[in-house]
Residue, then its C-alpha position, 0 to 999 in steps of 0.5 A: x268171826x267166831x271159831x264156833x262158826x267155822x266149826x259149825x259150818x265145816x260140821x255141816x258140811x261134813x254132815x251134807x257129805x255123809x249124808x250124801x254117802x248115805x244115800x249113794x250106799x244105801x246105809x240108812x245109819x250113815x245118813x241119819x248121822x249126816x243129818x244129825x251132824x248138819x244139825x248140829x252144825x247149824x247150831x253151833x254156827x247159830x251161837x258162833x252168830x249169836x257171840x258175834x252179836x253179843x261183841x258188836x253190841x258191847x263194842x257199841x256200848x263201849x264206844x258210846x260210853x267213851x263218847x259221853x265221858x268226853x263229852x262231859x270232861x269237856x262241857x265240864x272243862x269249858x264251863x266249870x261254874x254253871x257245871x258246879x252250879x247244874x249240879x248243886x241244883x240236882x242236889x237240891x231237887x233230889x234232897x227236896x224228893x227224898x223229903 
């Protein structure tokens, strides 16, 4: 978990609080501050969740990417000859397209 997040919640939580005394006093500036501050709580915590995202994306990427290369180094070491001869075929098709 993010620490923007934890941050962001704890803000809004405090902000609720103020809010809160707010209204028990009748102090109108201590509860527009509350709610600002729940505001922004709730935003820092939407961008906590938002890098939270972000790494389980590229964890993803990551991971498949790991899988192909394996992948490949196998099929490569199981089959070196029809390997060469797939990629000499490549060859020859992107040299007759550039033609």
């Amino acid at each position: 978990m993010d620490e923007n997040r934890v941050t962001g919640t704890a803000r809004n939580v405090g902000g609720k609080v103020q809010e809160a005394a707010g209204k028990f006093t009748g102090d109108t500036r201590l509860k527009a501050q509350g709610v600002v501050n729940q505001a922004a709580g709730d935003i820092e915590d939407l961008y906590g969740q938002a890098k939270d995202a972000a790494a389980d994306v590229a964890g993803s990427v990551q991971q498949g990417a790991k899988v192909a290369d394996d992948l490949f180094h196998r099929i490569i070491e199981e089959r070196p000859y029809t390997t060469a001869v797939a990629a000499l075929a490549l060859g020859w098709v992107i040299g007759r397209i550039g033609r």
